[in-house]
Residue, then its C-alpha position, 0 to 999 in steps of 0.5 A: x856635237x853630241x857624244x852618241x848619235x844614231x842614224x835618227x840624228x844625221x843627215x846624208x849629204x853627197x856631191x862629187x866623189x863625197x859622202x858626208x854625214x851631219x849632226x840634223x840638231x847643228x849642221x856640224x860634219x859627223x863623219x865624211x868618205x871620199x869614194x877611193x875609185x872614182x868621181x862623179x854623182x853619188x847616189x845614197x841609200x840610207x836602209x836600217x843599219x847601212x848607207x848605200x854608195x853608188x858612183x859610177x859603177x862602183x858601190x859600197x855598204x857603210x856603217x851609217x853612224x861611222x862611215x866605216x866601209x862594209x863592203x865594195x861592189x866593183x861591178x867589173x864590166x858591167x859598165x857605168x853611169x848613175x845608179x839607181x838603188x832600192x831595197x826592201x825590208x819585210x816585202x816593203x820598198x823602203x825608199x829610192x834614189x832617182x836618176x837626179x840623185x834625190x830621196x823619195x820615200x816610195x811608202x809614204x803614198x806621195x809623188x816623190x816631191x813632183 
């Protein structure tokens, strides 16, 4: 693994109630997060400087190199399920994480994958 990484040199990979992130030259796990309140599908947001967490009902920010929390979002009562997570920079969509859990770049003119 190299000594300094950016988020140009990860992967995001999530299931169950984990977030891992992987060197893109070697595959090797960079760091992993185990969500401290529940299980389920994990649904990812990768914008500039954060990673997105949302899994049933619960979010948070991480540091994408680290995986270091930033913030919790409990959505107390609000309820539960898939979440579904967009966010902008300079009045652009960046991207969106689908009810299946995949990434789709909503600036690139595309169907998504479809």
């Amino acid at each position: 693994m190299r000594s300094t990484l950016t988020t140009d040199d990860l992967l995001f990979v999530s299931f169950s109630d984990k977030v891992f992130a992987l060197d893109r030259a070697d595959g090797s796990i960079v760091w992993k997060w185990k969500s401290p309140k529940s299980t389920g599908l994990v649904a990812l947001l990768p914008s500039g400087d954060r990673l997105f967490v949302s899994i049933n009902g619960y979010t948070w920010a991480l540091d994408p190199t680290s995986g270091a929390e930033l913030w919790f979002q409990p959505f107390k009562k609000e309820g539960v399920g898939v979440a579904m997570l967009a966010t902008m920079t300079g009045g652009v969509s960046n991207a969106q994480v689908t009810a299946a859990g995949a990434l789709s770049s909503s600036s690139d003119g595309g169907d998504g994958g479809a």
